[in-house]
C-alpha positions in Angstrom: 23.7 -13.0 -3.3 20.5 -11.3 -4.7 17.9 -10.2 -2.0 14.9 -9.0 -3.6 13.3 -6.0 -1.6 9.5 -5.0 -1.7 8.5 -1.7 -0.3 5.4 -1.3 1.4 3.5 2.1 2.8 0.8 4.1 3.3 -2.4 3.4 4.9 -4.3 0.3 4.3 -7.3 -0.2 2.5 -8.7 2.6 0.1 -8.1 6.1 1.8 -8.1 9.0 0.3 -9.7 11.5 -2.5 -7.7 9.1 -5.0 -8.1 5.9 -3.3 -4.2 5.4 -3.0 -4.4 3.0 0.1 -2.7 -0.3 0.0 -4.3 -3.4 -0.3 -3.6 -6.9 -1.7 -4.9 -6.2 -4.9 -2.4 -2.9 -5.7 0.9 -5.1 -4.1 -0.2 -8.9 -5.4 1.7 -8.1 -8.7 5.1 -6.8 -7.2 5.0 -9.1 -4.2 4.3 -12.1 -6.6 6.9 -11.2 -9.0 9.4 -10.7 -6.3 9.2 -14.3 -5.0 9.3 -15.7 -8.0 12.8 -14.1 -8.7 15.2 -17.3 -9.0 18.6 -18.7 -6.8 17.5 -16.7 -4.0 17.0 -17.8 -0.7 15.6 -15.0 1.5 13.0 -12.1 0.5 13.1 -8.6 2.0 10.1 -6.4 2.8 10.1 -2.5 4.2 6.5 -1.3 5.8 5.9 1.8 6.9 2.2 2.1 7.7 -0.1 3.0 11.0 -2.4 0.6 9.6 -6.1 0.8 8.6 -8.2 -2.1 7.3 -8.3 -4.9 9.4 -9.7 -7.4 6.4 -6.6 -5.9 3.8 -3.9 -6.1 6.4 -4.7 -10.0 6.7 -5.1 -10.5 3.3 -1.5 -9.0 2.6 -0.2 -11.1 5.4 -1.0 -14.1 4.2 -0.4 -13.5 0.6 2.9 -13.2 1.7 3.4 -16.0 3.8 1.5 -18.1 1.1 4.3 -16.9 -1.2 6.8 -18.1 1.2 5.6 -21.1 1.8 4.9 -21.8 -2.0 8.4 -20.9 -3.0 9.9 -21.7 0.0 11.8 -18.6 1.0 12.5 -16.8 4.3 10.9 -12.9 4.8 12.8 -10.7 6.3 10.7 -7.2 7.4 12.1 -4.1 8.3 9.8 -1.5 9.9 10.4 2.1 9.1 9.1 5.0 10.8 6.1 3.2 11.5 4.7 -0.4 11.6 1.4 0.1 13.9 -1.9 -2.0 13.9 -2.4 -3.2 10.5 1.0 -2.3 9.6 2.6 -4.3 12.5 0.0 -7.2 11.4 1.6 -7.0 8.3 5.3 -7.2 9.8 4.4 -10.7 11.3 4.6 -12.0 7.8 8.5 -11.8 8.4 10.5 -14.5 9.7 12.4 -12.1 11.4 11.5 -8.5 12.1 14.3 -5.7 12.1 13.3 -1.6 13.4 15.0 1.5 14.0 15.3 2.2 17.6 12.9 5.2 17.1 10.5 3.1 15.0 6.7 3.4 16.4 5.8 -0.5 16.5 3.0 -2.2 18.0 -0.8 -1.4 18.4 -2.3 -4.1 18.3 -5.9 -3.1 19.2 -9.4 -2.4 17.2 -10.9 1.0 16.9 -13.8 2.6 15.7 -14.4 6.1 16.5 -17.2 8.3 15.3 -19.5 12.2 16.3 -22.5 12.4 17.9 -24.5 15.5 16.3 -27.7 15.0 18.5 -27.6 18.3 19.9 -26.4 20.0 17.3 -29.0 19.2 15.0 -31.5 20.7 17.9 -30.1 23.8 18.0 -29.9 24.8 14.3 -33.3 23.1 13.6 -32.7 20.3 12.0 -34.8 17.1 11.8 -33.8 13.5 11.1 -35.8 11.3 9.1 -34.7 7.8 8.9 -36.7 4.9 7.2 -35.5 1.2 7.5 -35.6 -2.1 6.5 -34.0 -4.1 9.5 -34.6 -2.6 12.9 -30.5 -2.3 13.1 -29.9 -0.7 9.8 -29.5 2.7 11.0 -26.6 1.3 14.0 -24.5 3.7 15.2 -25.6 6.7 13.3 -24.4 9.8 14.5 -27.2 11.8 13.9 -29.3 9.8 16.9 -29.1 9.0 19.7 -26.5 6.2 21.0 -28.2 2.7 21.7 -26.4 0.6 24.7 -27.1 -2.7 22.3 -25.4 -1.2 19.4 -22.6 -0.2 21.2 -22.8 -3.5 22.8 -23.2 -5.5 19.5 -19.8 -3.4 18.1 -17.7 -4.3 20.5 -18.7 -8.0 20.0 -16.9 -7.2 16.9 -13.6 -5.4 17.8 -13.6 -8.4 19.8 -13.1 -11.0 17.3 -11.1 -8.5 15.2 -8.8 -8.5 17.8 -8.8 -12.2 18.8 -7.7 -12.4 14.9 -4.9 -9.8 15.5 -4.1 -11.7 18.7 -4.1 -14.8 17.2 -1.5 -13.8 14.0 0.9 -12.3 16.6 1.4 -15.1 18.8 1.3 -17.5 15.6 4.4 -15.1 14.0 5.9 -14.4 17.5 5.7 -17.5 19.6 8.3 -18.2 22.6 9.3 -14.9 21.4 7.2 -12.6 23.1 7.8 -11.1 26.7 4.6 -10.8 28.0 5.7 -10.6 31.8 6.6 -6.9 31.3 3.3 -5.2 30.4 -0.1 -6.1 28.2 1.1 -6.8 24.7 -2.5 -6.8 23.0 -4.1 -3.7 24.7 -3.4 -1.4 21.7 -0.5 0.5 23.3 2.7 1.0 20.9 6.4 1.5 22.0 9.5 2.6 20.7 11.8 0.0 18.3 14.1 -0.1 21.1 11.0 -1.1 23.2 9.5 -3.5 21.0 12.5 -5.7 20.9 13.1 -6.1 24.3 9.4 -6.9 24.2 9.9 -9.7 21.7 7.7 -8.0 19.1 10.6 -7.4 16.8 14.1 -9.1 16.7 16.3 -6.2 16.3 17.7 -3.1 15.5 18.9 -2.1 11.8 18.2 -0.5 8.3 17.4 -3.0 6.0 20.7 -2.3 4.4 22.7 -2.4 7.3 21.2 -6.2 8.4 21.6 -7.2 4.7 24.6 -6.4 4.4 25.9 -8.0 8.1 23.9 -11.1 7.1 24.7 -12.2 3.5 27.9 -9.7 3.1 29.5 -7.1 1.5 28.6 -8.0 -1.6 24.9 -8.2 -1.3 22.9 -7.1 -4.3 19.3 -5.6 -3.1 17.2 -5.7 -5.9 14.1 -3.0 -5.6 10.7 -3.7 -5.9 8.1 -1.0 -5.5 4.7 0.2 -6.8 
């Protein structure tokens, strides 16, 4: 049996001096070409990411379960050190998700953070000129002072960001999810160990070790990695 096995890490979107962030366009290739590998009947995928863009995260996610669908395979995921926010939106791609029991997993919130330099500005004498088209075109800057309708008006956002995060997770997770114990959605992460008794994951093992107890001794894990 041939499992073909995608690798998947770093932040999401493009981060960095060198913009080496992942998004759909840098893992269509590899992810494409791994599916279309023939005779085989399941697809592996390792993440290890604590996320980052919201709009790349979903695109991944359902590139891959597009892929799925179109070539009818099963995704298996396996979360590494860390499948967090984007990254654990990601991990719902998988039919089944696998962790290690000291995996980070979970934190499935919105954030956007940001400096006020009001005062600073003051004290070293500084003047800010700003010049608009659009009353809210200058939102949020941090070189004024914050507005109670901006910050309103964002976290109109972050809520339907999140209602979209929500909405892949119970979608992925179903009758799964144990959400008697604590607030699943509030952005909080947990432990692999945790997660899985939370329903977020299905269990514990390396992606070689569940392989190996699933289609045998034998198993050839073919590599796929940018």
């Amino acid at each position: 049996t041939v499992i073909p096995h995608v690798r998947l890490t770093g932040i999401i979107g493009s981060a960095g001096r060198f913009k080496q962030g992942m998004d759909l366009e840098g893992q269509k290739d590899i992810i494409k070409k791994a599916f279309s590998l023939k005779k085989i009947s399941h697809l592996a995928i390792s993440i290890n990411s604590p996320g980052g863009s919201p709009v790349q995260s979903h695109m991944i996610y359902s590139y891959i379960r597009d892929q799925a669908k179109k070539n009818k395979k099963k995704v298996i995921v396996f979360a590494e050190d860390v499948a967090a926010s984007g990254g654990y939106l990601i991990s719902c791609a998988g039919d089944e998700i696998y962790a290690n029991s000291s995996s980070i997993i979970g934190s499935i919130g919105v954030i956007y953070s940001s400096f006020g330099f009001t005062e600073l500005i003051k004290k070293i004498g500084v003047e800010r000129r700003v010049h608009t088209a659009g009353k809210n075109k200058s939102t949020l800057d941090p070189f004024l002072e914050e507005k109670n309708e901006d910050i309103e008006r964002l976290k109109k956002i972050q809520l339907d960001l999140h209602k979209d995060f929500i909405d892949v997770v119970e979608k992925s997770r179903g009758e799964k999810l144990n959400k008697s114990e604590v607030e699943l959605f509030s952005g909080e992460f947990w432990s692999g160990s945790k997660a899985k008794d939370l329903g977020l994951i299905d269990g514990i093992g390396s992606a070689h070790e569940v392989l190996k107890e699933k289609f045998g001794d034998d198993v050839v894990i073919k590599k796929f990695e940018k």
